[in-house]
N, C-alpha and C positions, 0 to 999 in steps of 0.2 A: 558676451553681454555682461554688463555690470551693472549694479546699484550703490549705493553708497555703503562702503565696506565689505562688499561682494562681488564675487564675478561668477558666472557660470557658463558650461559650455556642453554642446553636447557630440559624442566623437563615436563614429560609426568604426567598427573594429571588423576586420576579419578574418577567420580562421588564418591560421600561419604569418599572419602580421609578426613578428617579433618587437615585441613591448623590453624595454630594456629593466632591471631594478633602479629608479633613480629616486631622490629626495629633494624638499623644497620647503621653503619656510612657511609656507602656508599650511593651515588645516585644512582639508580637503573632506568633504562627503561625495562618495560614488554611488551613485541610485540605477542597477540595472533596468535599462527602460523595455528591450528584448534581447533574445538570444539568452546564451547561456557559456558562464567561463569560471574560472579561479581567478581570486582577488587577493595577490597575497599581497601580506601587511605586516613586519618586520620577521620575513620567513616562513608565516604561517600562511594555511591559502584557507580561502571560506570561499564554498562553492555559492555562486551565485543564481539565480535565475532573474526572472521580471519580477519588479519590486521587489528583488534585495536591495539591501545597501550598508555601507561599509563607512564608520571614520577614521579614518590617515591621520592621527596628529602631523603638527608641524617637525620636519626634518627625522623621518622615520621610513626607511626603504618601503620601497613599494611597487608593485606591477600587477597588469591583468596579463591572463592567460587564455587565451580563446580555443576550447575542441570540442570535437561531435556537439558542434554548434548548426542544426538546420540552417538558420538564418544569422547573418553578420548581429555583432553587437553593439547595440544601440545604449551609453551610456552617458547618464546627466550628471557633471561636476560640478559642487557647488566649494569655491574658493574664498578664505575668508583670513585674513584681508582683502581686499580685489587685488588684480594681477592686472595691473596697465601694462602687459606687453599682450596680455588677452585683447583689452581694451585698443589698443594700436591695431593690433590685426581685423578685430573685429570694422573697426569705422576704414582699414584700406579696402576689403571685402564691400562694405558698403560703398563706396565711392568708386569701385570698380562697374557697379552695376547702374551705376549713372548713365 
């Protein structure tokens, strides 16, 4: 989903997922929605729960890590500049359910 100069998403995680380290031009905020993980953020991890959250400047390694998590992790990205390949995916998704 996006708005003008935004995108967000939200991405269910769980346990044993392998999240890779990767980077991206965007600044990024991760808002833990449930569950519980480590959020690291150029090597350092900040443990999360609901209602943490984290800012990722742009092009600065980054991963979640999900354990002794009861429930999968439910977390809200907010992307800024917007990410039109977010935007692509999100309108083929909608038009799938046509």
């Amino acid at each position: 989903m996006e708005a003008k100069g935004l995108s967000c998403s939200i991405n269910r995680i769980e346990e044993g997922h392998e999240t890779k380290p990767h980077t991206h031009p965007y600044e990024q905020i991760a808002i833990i929605l449930q569950g519980t993980c480590d959020y690291y953020v150029d090597g350092i991890p900040v443990r999360m729960k609901p209602g943490s959250w984290v800012v990722v400047p742009p092009d600065v390694e980054h991963y979640i890590h999900v354990f002794n998590s009861i429930e999968p992790v439910l977390n809200l990205d907010i992307f800024v500049p917007n990410r039109p390949e977010y935007t692509e995916t999100f309108k083929k998704f909608l038009d799938s359910r046509k």
